[in-house]
The first five atom37 places (N, CA, C, CB, O) and aatype in JSON, in Angstrom:
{
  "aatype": [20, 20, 20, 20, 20, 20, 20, 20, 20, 20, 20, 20, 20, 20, 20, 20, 20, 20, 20, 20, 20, 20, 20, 20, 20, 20, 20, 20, 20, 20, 20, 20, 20, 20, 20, 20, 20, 20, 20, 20, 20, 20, 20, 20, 20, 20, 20, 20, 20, 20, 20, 20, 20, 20, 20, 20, 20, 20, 20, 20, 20, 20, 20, 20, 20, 20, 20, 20, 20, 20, 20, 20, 20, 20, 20, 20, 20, 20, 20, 20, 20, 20, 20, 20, 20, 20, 20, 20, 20, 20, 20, 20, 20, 20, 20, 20],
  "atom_mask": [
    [1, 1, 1, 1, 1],
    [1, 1, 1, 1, 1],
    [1, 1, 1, 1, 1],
    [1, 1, 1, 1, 1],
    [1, 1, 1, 1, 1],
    [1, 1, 1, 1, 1],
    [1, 1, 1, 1, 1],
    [1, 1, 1, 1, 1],
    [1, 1, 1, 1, 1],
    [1, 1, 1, 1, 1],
    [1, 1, 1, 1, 1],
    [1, 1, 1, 1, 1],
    [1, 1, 1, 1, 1],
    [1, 1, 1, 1, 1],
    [1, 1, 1, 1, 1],
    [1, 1, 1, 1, 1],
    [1, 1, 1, 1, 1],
    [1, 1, 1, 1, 1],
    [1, 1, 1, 1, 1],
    [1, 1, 1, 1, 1],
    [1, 1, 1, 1, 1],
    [1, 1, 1, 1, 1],
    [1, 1, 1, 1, 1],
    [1, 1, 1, 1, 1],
    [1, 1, 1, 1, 1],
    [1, 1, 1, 1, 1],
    [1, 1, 1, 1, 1],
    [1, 1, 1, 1, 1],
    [1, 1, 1, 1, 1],
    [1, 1, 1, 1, 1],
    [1, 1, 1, 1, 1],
    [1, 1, 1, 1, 1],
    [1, 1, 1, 1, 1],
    [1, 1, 1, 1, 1],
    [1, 1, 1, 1, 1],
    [1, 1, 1, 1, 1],
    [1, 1, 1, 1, 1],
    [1, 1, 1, 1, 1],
    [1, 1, 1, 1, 1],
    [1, 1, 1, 1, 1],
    [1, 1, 1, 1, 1],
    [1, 1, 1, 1, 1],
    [1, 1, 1, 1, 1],
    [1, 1, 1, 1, 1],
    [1, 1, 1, 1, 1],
    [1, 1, 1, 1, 1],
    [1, 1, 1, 1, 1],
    [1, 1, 1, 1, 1],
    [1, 1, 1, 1, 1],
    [1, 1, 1, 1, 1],
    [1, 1, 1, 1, 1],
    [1, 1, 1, 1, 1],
    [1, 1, 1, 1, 1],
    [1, 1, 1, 1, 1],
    [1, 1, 1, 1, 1],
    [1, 1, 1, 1, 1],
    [1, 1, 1, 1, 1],
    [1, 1, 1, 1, 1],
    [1, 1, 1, 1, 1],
    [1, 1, 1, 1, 1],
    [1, 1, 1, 1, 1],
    [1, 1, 1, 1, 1],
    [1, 1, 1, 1, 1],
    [1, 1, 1, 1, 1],
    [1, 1, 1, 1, 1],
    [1, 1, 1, 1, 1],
    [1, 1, 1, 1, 1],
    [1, 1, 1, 1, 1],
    [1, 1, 1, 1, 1],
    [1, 1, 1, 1, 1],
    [1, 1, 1, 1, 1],
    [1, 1, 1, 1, 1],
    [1, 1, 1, 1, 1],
    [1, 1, 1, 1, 1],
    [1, 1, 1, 1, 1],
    [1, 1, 1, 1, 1],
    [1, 1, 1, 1, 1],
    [1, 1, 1, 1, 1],
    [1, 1, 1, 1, 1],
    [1, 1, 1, 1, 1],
    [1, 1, 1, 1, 1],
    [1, 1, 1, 1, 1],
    [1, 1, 1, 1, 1],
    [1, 1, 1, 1, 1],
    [1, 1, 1, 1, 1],
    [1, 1, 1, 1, 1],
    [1, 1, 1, 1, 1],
    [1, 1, 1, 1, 1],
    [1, 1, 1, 1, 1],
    [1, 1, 1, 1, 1],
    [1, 1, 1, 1, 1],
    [1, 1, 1, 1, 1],
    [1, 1, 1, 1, 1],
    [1, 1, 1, 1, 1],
    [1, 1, 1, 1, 1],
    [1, 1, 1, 1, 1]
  ],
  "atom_positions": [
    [[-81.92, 19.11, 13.5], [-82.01, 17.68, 13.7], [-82.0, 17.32, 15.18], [-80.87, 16.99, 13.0], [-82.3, 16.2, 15.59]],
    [[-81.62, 18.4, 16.02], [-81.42, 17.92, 17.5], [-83.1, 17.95, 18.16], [-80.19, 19.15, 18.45], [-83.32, 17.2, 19.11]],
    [[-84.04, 18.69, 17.73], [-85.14, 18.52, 17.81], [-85.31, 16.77, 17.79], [-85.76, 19.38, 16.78], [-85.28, 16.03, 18.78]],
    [[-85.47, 16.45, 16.62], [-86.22, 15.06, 16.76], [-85.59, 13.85, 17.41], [-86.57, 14.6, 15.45], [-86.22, 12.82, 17.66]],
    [[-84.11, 14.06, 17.72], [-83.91, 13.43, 18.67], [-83.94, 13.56, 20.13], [-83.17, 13.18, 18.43], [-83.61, 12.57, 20.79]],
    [[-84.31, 14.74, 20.77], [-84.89, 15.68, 22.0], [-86.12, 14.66, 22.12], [-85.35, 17.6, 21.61], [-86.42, 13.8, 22.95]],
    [[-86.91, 15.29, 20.53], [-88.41, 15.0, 20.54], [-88.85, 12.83, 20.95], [-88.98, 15.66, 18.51], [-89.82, 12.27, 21.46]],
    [[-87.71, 12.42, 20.44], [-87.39, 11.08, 20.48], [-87.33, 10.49, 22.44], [-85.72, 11.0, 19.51], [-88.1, 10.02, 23.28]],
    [[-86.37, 10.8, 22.35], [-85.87, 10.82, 23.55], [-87.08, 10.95, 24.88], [-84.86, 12.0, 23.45], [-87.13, 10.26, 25.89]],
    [[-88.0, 12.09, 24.47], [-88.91, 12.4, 26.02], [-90.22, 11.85, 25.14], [-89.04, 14.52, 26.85], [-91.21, 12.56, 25.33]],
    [[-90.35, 11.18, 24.58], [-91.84, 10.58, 24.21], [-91.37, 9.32, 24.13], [-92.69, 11.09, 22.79], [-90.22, 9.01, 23.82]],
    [[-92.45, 8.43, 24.47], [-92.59, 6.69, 24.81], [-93.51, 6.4, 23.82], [-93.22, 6.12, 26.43], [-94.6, 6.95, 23.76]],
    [[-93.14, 5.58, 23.08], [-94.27, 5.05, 21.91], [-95.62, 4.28, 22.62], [-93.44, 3.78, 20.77], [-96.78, 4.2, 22.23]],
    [[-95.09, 3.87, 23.56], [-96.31, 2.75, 24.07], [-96.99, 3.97, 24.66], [-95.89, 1.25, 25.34], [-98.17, 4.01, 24.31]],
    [[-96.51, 5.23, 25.64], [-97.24, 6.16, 26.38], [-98.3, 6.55, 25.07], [-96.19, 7.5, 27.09], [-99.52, 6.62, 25.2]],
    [[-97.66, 6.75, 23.96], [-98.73, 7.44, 22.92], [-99.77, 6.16, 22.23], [-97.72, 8.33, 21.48], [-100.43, 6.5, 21.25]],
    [[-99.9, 4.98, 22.64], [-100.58, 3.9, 22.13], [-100.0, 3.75, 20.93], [-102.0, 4.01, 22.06], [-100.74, 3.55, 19.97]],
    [[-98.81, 3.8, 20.77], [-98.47, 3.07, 18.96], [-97.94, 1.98, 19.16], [-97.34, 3.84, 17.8], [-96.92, 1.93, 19.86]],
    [[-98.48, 0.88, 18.61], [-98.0, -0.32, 18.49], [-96.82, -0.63, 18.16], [-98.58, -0.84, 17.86], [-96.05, 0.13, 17.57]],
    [[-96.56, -1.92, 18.57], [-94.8, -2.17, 18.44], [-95.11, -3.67, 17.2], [-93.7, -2.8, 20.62], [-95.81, -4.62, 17.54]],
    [[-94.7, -3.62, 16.34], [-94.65, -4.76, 14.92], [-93.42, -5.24, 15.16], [-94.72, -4.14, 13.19], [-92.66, -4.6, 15.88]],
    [[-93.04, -6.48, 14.59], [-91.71, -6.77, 14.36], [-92.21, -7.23, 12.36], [-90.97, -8.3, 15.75], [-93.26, -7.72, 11.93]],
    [[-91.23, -6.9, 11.78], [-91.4, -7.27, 10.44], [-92.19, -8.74, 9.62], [-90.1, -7.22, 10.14], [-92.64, -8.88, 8.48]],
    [[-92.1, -9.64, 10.72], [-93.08, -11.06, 10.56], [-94.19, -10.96, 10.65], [-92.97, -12.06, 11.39], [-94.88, -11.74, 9.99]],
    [[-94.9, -9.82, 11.62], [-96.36, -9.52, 11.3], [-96.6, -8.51, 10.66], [-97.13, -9.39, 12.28], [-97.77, -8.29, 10.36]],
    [[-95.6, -7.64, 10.28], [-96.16, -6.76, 8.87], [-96.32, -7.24, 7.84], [-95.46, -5.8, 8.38], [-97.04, -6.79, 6.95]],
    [[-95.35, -8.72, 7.79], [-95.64, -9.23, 6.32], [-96.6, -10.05, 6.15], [-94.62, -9.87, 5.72], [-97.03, -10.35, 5.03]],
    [[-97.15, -10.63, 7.5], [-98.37, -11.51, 7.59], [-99.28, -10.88, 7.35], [-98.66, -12.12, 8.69], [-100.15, -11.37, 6.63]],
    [[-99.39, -9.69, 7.8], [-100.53, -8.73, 7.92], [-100.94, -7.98, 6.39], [-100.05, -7.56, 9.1], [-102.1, -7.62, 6.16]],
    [[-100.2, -7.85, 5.74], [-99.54, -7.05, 4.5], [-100.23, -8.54, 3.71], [-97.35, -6.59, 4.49], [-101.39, -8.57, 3.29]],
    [[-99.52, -9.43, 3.63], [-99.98, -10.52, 2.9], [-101.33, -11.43, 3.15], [-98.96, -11.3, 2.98], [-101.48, -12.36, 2.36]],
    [[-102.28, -11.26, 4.12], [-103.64, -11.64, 4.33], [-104.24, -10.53, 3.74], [-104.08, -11.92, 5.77], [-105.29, -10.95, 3.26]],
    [[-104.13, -9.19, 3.48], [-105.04, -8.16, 2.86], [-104.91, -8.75, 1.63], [-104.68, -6.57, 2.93], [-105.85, -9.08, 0.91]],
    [[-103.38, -8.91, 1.34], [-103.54, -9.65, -0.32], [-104.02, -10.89, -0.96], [-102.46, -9.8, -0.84], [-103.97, -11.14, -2.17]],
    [[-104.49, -11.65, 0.0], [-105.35, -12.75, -0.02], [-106.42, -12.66, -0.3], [-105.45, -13.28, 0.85], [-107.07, -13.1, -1.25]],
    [[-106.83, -11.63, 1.18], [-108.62, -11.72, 1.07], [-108.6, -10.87, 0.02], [-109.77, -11.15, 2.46], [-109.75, -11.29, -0.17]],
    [[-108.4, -9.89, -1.05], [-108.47, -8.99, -2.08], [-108.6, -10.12, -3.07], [-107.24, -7.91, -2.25], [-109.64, -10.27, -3.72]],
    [[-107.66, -10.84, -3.18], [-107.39, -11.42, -4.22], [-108.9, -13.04, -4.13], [-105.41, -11.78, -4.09], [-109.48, -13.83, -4.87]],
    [[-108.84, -12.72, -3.02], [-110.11, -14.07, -2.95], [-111.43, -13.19, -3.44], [-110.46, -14.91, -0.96], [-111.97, -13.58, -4.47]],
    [[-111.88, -12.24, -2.89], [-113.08, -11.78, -3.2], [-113.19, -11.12, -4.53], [-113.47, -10.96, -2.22], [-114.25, -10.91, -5.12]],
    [[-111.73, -10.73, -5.03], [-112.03, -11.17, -6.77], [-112.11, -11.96, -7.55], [-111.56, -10.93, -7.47], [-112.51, -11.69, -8.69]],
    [[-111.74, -13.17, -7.17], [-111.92, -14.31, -7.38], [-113.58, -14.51, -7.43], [-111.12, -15.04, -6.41], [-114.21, -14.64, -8.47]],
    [[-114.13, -14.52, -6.16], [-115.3, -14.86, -6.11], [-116.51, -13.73, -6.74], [-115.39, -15.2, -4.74], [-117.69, -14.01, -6.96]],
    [[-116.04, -12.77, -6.88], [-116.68, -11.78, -7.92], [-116.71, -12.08, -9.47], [-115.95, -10.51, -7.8], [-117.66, -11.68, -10.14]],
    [[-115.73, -12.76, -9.99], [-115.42, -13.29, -11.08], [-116.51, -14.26, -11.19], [-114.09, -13.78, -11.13], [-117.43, -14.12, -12.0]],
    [[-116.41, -15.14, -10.47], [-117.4, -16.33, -10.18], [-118.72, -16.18, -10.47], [-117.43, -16.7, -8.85], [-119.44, -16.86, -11.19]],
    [[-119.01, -15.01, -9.69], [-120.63, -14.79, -10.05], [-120.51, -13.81, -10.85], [-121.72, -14.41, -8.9], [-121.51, -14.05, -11.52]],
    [[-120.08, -12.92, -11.3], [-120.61, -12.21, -12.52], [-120.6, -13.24, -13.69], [-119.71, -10.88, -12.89], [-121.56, -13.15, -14.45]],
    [[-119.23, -14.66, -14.09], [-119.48, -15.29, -15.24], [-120.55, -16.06, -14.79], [-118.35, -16.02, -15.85], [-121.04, -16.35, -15.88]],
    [[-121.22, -16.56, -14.01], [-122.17, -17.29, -13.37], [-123.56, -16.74, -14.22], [-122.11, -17.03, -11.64], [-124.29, -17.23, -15.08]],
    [[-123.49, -15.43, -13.48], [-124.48, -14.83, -14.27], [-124.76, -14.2, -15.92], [-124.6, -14.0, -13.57], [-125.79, -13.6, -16.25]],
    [[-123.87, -14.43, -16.63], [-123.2, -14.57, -17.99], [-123.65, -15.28, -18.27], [-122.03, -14.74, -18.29], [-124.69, -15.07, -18.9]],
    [[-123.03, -17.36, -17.89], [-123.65, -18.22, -18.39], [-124.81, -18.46, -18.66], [-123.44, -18.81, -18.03], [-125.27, -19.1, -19.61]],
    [[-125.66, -17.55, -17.2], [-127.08, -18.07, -17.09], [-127.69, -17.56, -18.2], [-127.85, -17.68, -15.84], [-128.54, -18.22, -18.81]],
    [[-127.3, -16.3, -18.58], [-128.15, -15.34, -19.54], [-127.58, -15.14, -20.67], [-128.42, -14.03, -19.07], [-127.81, -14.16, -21.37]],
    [[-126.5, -16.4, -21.06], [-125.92, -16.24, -22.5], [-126.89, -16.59, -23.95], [-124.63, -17.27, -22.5], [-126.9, -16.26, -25.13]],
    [[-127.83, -17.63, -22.87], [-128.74, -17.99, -24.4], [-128.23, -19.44, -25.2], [-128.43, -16.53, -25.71], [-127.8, -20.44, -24.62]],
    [[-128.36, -19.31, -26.43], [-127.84, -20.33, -27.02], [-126.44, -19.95, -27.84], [-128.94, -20.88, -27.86], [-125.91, -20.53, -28.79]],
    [[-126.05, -18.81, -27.15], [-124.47, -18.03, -27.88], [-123.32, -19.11, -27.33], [-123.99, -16.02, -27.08], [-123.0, -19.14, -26.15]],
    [[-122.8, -19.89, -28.21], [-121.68, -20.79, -27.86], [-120.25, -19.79, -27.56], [-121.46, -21.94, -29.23], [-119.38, -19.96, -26.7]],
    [[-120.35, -18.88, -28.43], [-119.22, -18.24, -27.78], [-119.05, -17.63, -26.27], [-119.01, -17.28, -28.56], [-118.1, -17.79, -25.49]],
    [[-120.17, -16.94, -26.11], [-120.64, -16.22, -24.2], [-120.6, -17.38, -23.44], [-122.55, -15.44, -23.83], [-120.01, -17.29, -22.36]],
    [[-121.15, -18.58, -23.78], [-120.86, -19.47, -22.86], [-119.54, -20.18, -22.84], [-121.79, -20.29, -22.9], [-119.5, -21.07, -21.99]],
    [[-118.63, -20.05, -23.45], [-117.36, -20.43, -23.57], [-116.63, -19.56, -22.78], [-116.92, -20.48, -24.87], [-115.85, -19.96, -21.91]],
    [[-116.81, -18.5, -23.01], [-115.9, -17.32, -21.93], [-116.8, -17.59, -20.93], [-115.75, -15.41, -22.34], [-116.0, -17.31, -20.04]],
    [[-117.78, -17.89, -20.32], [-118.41, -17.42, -19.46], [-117.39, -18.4, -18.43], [-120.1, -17.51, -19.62], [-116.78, -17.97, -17.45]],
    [[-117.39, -19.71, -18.91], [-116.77, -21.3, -18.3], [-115.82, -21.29, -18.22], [-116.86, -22.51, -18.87], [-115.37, -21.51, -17.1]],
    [[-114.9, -21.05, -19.29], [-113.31, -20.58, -18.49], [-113.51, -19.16, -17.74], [-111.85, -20.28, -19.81], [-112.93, -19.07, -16.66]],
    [[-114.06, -18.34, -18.06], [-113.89, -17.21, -16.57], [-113.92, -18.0, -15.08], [-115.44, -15.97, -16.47], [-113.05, -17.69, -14.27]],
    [[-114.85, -18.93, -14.76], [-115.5, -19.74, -14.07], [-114.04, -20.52, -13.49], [-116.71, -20.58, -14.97], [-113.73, -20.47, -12.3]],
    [[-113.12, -21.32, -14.64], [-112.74, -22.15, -14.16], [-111.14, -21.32, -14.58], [-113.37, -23.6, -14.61], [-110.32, -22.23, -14.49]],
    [[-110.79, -20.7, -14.78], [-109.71, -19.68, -14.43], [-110.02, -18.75, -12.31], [-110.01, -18.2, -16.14], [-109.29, -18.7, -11.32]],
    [[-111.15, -18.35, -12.55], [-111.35, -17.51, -11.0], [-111.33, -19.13, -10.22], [-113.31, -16.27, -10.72], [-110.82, -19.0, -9.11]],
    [[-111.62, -20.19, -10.4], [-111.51, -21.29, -9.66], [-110.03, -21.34, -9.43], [-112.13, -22.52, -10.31], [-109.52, -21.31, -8.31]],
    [[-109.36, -21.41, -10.54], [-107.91, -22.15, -10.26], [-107.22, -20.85, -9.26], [-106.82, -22.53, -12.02], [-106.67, -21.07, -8.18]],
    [[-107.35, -19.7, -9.79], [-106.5, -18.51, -8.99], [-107.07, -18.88, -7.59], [-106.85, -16.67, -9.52], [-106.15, -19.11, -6.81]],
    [[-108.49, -19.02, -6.95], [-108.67, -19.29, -6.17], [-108.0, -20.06, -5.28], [-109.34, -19.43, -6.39], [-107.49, -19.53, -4.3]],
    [[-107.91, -21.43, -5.51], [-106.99, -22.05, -5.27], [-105.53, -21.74, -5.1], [-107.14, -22.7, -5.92], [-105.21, -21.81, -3.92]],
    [[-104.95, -21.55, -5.58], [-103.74, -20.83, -6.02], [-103.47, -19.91, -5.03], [-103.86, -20.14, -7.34], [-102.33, -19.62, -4.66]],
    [[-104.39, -19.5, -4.64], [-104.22, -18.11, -3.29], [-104.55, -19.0, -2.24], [-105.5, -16.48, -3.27], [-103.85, -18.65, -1.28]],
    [[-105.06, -19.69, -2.02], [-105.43, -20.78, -0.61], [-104.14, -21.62, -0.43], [-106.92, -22.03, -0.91], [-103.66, -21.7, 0.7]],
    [[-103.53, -22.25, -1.48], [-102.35, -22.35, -1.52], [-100.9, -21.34, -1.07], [-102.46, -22.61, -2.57], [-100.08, -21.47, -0.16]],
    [[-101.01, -20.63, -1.83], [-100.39, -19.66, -1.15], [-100.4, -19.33, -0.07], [-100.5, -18.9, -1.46], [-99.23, -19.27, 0.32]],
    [[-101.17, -19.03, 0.79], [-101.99, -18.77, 2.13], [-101.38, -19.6, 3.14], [-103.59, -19.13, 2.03], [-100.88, -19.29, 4.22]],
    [[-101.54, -21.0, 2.43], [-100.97, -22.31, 3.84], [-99.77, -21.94, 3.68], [-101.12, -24.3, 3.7], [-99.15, -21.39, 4.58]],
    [[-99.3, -22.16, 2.62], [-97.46, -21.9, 2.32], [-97.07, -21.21, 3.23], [-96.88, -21.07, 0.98], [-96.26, -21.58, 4.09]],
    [[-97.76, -19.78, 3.14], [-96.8, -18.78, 3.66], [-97.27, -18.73, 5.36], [-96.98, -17.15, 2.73], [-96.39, -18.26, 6.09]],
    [[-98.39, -19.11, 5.95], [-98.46, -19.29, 6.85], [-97.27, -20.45, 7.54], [-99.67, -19.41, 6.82], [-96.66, -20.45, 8.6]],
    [[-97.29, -21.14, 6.69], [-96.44, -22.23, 7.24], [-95.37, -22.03, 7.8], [-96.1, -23.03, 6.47], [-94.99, -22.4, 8.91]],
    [[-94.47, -20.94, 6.41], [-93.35, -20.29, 6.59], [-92.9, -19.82, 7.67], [-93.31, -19.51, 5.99], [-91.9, -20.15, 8.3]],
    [[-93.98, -18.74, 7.94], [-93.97, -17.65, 8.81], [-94.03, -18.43, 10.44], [-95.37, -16.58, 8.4], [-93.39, -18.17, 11.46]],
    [[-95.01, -19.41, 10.18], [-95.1, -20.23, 11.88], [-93.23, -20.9, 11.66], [-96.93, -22.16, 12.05], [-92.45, -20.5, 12.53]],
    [[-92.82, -21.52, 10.94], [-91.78, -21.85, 11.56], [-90.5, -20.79, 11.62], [-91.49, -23.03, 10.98], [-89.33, -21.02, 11.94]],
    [[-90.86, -20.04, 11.39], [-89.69, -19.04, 10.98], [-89.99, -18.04, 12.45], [-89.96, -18.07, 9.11], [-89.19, -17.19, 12.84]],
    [[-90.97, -18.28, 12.97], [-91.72, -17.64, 14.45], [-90.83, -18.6, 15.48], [-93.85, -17.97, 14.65], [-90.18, -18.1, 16.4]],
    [[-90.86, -20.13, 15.23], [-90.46, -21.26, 16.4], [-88.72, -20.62, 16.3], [-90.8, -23.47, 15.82], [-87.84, -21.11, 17.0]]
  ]
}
């Protein structure tokens, strides 16, 4: 164990280019991947039922799922943009 504190001791994190985080931007950072993930499935949802509706025909049922798929990926959408300001919000005053 006296190794890695030797090894500690004579190496500089910044000399080796590793960044210095404090836990407010890991979680910002951590939580915008889970945004944009969660948005561009959202919007994948969107157009694949999009393209469902278009090519359901006169099937009342395909076009029924097709429209709540539509307006379910809408609301989560939302829901994550929401989220988004929230926690930005958080995070800016919890920064001041």
């Amino acid at each position: 164990m006296k190794i890695f504190s030797l090894l500690a001791q004579t190496l500089n994190a910044t000399d080796l280019g590793i960044p210095k985080a404090d836990s407010n931007t890991v979680l910002h950072n951590g939580l915008n991947v889970a945004y944009f993930v969660a948005g561009i499935t959202a919007v994948l949802v969107i157009i694949i039922a999009g393209f469902t509706l278009v090519t359901a025909g006169s099937d009342p049922g395909t076009v029924t799922k097709a429209k709540n798929s539509i307006l379910y990926a809408v609301i989560g959408l939302v829901i994550v943009i929401l989220a988004a300001v929230i926690t930005q919000f958080i995070l800016g005053r919890a920064a001041a």
